[in-house]
Structure formats: structure tokens, C-alpha cells
C-alpha positions as CSV (number, residue, x, y, z in Angstrom):
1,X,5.2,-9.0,81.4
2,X,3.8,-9.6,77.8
3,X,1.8,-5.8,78.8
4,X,5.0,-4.4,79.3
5,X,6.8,-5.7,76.4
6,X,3.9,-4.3,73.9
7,X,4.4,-1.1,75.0
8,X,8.0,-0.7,75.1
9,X,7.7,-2.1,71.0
10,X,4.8,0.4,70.4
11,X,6.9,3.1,72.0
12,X,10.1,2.3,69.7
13,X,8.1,2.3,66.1
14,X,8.2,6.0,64.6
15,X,6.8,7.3,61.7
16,X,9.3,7.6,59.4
17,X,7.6,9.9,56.8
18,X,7.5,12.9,59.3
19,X,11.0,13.0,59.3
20,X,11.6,13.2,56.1
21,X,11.1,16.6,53.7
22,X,10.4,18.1,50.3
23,X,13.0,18.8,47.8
24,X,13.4,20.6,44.4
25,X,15.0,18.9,41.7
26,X,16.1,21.6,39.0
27,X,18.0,20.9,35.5
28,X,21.5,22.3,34.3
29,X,22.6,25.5,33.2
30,X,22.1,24.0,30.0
31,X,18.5,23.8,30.5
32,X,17.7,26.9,32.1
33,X,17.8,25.9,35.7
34,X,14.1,24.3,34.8
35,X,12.4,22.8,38.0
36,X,12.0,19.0,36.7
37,X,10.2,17.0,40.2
38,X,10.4,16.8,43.8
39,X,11.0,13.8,46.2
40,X,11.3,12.7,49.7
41,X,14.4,12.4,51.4
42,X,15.1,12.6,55.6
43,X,18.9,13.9,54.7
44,X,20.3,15.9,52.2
45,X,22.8,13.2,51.8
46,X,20.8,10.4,51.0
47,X,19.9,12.4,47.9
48,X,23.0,12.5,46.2
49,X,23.7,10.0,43.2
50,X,20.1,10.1,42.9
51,X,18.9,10.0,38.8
52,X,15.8,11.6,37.8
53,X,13.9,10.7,34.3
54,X,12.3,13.4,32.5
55,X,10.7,13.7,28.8
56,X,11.2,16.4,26.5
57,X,7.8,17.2,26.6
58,X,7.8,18.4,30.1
59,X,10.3,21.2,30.1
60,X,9.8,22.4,26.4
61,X,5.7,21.8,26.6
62,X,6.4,20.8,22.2
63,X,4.3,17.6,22.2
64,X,6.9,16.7,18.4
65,X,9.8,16.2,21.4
66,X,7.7,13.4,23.9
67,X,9.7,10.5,22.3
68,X,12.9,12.0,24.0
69,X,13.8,10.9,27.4
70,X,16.2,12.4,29.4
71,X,18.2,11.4,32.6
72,X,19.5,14.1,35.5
73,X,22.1,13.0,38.2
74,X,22.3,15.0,41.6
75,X,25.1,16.5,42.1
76,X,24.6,19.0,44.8
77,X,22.0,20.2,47.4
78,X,21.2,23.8,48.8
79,X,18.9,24.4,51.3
80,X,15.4,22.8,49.6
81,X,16.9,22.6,46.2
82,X,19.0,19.8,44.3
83,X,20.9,20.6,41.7
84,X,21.8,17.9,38.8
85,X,23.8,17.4,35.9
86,X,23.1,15.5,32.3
87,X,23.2,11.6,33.0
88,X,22.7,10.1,29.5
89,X,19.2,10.4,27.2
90,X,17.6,7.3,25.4
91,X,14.7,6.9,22.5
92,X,11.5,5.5,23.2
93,X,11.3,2.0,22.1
94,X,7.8,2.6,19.8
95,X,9.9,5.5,18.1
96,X,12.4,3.3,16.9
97,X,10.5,0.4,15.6
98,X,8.8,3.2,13.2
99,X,12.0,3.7,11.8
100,X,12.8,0.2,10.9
101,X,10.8,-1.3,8.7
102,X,10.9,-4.9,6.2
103,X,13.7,-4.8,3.3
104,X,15.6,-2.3,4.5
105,X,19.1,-2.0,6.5
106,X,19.6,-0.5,10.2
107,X,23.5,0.5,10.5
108,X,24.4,1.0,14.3
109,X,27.5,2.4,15.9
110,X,28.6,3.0,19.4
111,X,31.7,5.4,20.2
112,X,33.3,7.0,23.2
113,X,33.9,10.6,22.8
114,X,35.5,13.1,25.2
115,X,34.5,16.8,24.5
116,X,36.6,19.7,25.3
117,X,36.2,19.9,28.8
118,X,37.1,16.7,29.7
119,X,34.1,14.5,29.7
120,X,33.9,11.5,28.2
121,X,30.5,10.6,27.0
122,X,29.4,7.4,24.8
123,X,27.4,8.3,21.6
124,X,25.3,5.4,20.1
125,X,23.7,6.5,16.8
126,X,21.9,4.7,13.8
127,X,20.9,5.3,10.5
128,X,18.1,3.7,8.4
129,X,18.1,3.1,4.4
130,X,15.3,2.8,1.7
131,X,16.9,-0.4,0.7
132,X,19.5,-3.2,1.6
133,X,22.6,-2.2,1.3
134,X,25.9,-3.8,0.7
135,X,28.7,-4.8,3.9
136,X,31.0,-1.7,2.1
137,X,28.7,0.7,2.0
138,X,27.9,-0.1,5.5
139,X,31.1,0.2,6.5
140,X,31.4,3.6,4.8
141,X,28.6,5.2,6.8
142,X,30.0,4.3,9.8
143,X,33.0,5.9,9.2
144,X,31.6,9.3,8.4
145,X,29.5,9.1,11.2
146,X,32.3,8.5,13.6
147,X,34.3,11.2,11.8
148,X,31.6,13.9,12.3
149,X,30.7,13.0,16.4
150,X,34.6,12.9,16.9
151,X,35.2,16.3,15.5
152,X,32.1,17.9,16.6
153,X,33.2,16.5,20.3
154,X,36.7,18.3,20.1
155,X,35.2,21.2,19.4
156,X,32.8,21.9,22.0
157,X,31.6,21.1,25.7
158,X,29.6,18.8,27.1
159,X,26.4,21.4,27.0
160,X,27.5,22.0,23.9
161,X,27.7,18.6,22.7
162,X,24.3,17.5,24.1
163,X,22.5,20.6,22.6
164,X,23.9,19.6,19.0
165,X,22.5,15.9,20.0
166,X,18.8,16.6,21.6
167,X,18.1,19.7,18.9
168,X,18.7,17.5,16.0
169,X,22.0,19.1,14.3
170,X,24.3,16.3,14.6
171,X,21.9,14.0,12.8
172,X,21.8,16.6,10.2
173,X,25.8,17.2,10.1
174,X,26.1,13.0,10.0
175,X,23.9,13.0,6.6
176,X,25.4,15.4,4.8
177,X,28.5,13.3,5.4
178,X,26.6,9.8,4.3
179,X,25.2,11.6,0.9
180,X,28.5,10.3,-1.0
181,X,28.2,6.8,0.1
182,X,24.7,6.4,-0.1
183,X,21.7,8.4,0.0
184,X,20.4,8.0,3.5
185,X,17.0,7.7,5.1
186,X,17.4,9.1,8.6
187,X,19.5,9.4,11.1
188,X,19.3,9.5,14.7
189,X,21.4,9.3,17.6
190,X,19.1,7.3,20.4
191,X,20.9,7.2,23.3
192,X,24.0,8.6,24.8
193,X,25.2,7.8,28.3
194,X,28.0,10.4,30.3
195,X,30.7,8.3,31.8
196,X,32.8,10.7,33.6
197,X,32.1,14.1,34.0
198,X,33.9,17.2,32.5
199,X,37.0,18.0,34.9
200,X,37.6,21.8,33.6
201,X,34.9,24.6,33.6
202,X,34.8,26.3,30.1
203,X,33.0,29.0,30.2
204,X,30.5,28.6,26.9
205,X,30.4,31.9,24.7
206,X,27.1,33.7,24.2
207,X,26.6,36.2,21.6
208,X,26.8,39.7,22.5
209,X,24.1,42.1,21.9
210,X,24.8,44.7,19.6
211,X,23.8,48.2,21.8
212,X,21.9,50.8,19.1
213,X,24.3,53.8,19.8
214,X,22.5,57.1,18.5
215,X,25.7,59.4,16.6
216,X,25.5,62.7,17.7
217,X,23.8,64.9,15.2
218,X,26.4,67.8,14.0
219,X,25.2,70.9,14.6
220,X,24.9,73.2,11.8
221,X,27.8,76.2,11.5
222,X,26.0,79.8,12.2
223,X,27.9,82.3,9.8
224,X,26.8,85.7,9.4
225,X,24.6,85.1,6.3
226,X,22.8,82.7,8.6
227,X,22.8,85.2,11.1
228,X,21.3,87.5,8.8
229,X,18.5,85.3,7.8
230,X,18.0,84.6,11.3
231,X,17.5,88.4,12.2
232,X,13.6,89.5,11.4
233,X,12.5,93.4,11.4
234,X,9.5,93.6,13.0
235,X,7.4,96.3,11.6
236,X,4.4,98.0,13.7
237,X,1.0,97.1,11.9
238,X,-0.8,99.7,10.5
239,X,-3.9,101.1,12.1
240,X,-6.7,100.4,9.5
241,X,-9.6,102.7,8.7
242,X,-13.1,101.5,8.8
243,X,-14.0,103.2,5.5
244,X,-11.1,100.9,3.8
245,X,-12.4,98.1,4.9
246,X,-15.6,99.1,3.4
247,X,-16.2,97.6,-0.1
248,X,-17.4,100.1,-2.7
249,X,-20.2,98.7,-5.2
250,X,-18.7,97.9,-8.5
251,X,-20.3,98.7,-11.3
252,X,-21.3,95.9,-13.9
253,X,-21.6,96.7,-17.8
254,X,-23.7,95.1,-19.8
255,X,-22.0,94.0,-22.9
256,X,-24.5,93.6,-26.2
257,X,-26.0,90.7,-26.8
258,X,-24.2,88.6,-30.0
259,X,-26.5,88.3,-33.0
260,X,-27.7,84.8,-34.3
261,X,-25.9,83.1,-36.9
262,X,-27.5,83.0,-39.5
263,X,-28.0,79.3,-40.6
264,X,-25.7,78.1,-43.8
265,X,-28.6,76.7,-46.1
266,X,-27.0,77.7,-48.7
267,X,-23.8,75.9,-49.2
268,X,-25.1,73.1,-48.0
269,X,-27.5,73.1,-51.3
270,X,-24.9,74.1,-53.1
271,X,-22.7,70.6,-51.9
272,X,-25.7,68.7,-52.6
273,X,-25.5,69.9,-56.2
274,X,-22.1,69.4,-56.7
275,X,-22.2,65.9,-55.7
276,X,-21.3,63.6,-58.8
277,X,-24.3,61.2,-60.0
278,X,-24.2,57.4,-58.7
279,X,-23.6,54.7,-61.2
280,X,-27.3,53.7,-60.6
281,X,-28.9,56.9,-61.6
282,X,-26.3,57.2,-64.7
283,X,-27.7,54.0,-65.9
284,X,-31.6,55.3,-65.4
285,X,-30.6,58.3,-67.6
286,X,-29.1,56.5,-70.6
287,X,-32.6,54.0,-70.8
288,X,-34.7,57.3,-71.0
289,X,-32.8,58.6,-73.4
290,X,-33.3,55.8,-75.8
């Protein structure tokens, strides 16, 4: 009996890993459709809900973006292939503490936004100062940084939205806004986490190549002067006679030969001569003479 049962058990286990297959996990539109990981699964429907974490690092290959973590949701499955949408992104934790440091102020803010497609996503940025600051001028930054992420949320998608976040802009947009309050350190916005997602499609405009289109060239007006010019006579070459093309000795005169110059000697005594007396040999004379 005990034989029996053992082998009814052993027939009963399965492996469960043969079962199960390989699937592709690929990023958003957003982010080019990028192929993120792959993972085990023995349905297609145990995958979804799924949420994949991915650095920066990995889809851009820029070792400056490795502090940024970012976190895909599946939303869909075809065939081998899992499609996902943006979850949320987050900071790592040795990033941060670089930003703090002693004797200075950390002012932190956490808002819900919803962008123009309907999604409502929750935006937690901070900024970092030189020096302490007062409670007022605290309360001032925050207010021009919720200011900017509410506006810059009405205006555009969720893709949109994120790309402003994860490329840096928004950090940029917030400090420009700070500079009257107080001259800000940095900014950054370290996490942000998507609590409903978008319930219209908005289809994102992309700029539209401008297409080189060559002007016809204008084609010049034949007149009758030009028709003229046009028009060459054609006039039968000459037959040439060998004793033309002969070349007849020229005859070279000899020109006579230019007498020497005869050599001005003369004058040039004659200069000498004419030259007054120096002071010196004035004064030599007037001693012989007495």
C-alpha cells in the first residue's frame, strides 16, 4: 500500500518551470518602444499589473543619468511581447544625501497634478539653499514651485509631462521662478508616482520636416538677336601649301657697336677745386702767414 501511494504522489508533482515561457517587456511610446527585461510567466494573464524597475542608464547607455530610477506597469500583452506604461520614477537615496548638506535648508513639496489628458499624477519636488533660510521665504518657494508644475501640467500630456521631469526642464522652469525669493541652489523633482492613468488619447505634435523644394529654373526667352547669335557660318578651311608653312631665314643686322664713354675726370677735378676750405686748414694758413 505505502508502494502505491508513492507513486501516485510522484506521478502528481510537475515541473512547473516547463510550463511557463519567455516574455518581452518593452517601454512606452514615450521611450521609443525600448526593450527593458524579460520574465517568466505560464499565462499571459498572470502578467498584467506586473511593475518593472529600470535605471536611466540602461536605455539611454549616459552613465550622468544612473541615479534615475524608473518604474513600467503592464498594461497589455501580444503574442511574446508586454507592453507597459510610466508607473512613477524615484531618486537614488546616495544622490540625495549629496544634496543636503550641514547649515543649509531642504524645502519639500508634494502636489497632485492632472495633465491634459486626464491623468493625475503626484509630483514631489525639493530644493536646496546655500544657507538657512527664513519660514517666509520658505513658504514663497513653495508657491512658485507649485505655480510652475500646475501650469506646465495643464498644458501638456502625461508623456509630455514626464519628459519635462526626467530631462531636467522643469527643475530649470521652477528656478527661474525662485530667483525673486531667493537665490536657489538646486532643484530637483525626486520622485513622482501616476495615480490614475490618462482617460483621452491626445495625439502629441511632432515637428514637421521642412521638404527642400527645388524652384523651377526659368528658362531664358529666345528672340531673334539670340537666335542670331546662336546661328554660326561654317566656313570650309583652307587647303594650305607646304611652301607656306615653310619658314624663310630672316636676315639679322648687325647694328654698330656704341663707343665707350669717355670717363668724366675732369669735372670731377674741377668739384674738388671748387670745394670751399675747412675751418681747420683756414686756421693753418693764417699761422704761416705770420
Amino acid at each position: 500500500m505505502t508502494k502505491a501511494r508513492v507513486r501516485t504522489s510522484a506521478k502528481k508533482v510537475k515541473d512547473k518551470w516547463r510550463s511557463k515561457g519567455w516574455y518581452k517587456i518593452l517601454a512606452p511610446p514615450a521611450f521609443d518602444n525600448v526593450a527593458i527585461a524579460e520574465t517568466l510567466a505560464d499565462t499571459p494573464e498572470s502578467l498584467m499589473g506586473r511593475v518593472t524597475e529600470v535605471s536611466l542608464q540602461d536605455m539611454t547607455n549616459d552613465f550622468r543619468q544612473s541615479h534615475v530610477k524608473l518604474f513600467f506597469k503592464i498594461n497589455k500583452i501580444e503574442e511574446s511581447n508586454a507592453s507597459t506604461m510610466f508607473a512613477g520614477h524615484t531618486l537614488t537615496s546616495d544622490y540625495l544625501r549629496r544634496m543636503v548638506r550641514r547649515r543649509r535648508s531642504k524645502i519639500d513639496g508634494v502636489y497632485d497634478v492632472t495633465t491634459r489628458d486626464g491623468a493625475t499624477i503626484r509630483v514631489k519636488p525639493f530644493a536646496t539653499t546655500d544657507k538657512r533660510v527664513q519660514s517666509s521665504q520658505k513658504k514663497a518657494i513653495r508657491e512658485a514651485m507649485k505655480k510652475t508644475i500646475y501650469d506646465q501640467a495643464a498644458n501638456s500630456t502625461l508623456s509630455e509631462f514626464v519628459k519635462t521631469i526626467i530631462d531636467g526642464k522643469m527643475g530649470s522652469e521652477i528656478y527661474k521662478g525662485c530667483k525673486n525669493f531667493y537665490p536657489v541652489k538646486r532643484i530637483e523633482i525626486f520622485k513622482t508616482e501616476v495615480t490614475s492613468p490618462p482617460t483621452m488619447v491626445i495625439e502629441e505634435k511632432k515637428p514637421k520636416r521642412e521638404e527642400k523644394t527645388e524652384e523651377p529654373t526659368a528658362e531664358p526667352e529666345i528672340t531673334e538677336e539670340t537666335k542670331t547669335e546662336e546661328i554660326v557660318e561654317v566656313k570650309p578651311v583652307e587647303e594650305t601649301k607646304l611652301e607656306d608653312t615653310i619658314e624663310q631665314p630672316v636676315e639679322i643686322k648687325e647694328e654698330p657697336e656704341e663707343k665707350p664713354k669717355a670717363k668724366k675726370t675732369a669735372k670731377k677735378t674741377e668739384k674738388k677745386e671748387a670745394k670751399p676750405k675747412t675751418k681747420k686748414s683756414a686756421k693753418k694758413a693764417k699761422k704761416s702767414e705770420k
